[in-house]
N, C-alpha and C positions, 0 to 999 in steps of 0.2 A: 394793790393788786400784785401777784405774783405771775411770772410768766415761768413756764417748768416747759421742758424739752423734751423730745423721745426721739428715737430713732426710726420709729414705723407710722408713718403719714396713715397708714389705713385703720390702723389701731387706735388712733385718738378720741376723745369725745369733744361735741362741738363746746366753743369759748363759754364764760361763761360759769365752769365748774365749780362749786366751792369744797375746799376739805376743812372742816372743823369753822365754818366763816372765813378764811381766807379763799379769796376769788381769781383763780387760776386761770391764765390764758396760755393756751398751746401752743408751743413754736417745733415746726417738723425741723429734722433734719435728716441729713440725705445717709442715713446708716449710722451705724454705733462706733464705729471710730471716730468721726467728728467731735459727736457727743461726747464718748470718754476723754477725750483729750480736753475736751472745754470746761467738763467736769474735774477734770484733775487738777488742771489750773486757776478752778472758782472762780470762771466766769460765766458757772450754770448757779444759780439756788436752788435748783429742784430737777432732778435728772432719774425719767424713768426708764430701765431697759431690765431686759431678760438677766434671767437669775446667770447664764451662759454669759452673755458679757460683762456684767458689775460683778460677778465673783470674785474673780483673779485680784481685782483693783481693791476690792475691801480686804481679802486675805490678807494682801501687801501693806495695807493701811493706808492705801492714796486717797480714798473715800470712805465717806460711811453711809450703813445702809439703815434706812429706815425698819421701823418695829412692822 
């Protein structure tokens, strides 16, 4: 099981998800700065956020963005 992160608690779908067979469990966090910073330092595997916050970081090359 993989656990993936977001920044908006109200946005999530409940546990349980799966994308392609792997079985995703959602952990909130309290805004998108936490998360980018947890994400830049790979200790996210799976980091969802607005195109407005992951952009900057993929330009720069801190992250990569999924297809």
């Amino acid at each position: 099981m993989m656990m993936w992160k977001s920044a908006a608690v109200a946005s999530a779908p409940p546990d349980g998800h799966s994308l392609q067979g792997v079985e995703l469990t959602h952990v909130p966090y309290k805004g998108g700065g936490p998360l980018m910073t947890d994400a830049i330092g790979g200790q996210v595997p799976l980091a969802i956020g607005s195109a407005f916050l992951v952009n900057p970081h993929v330009k720069a090359g801190k992250i990569k963005a999924g297809d």
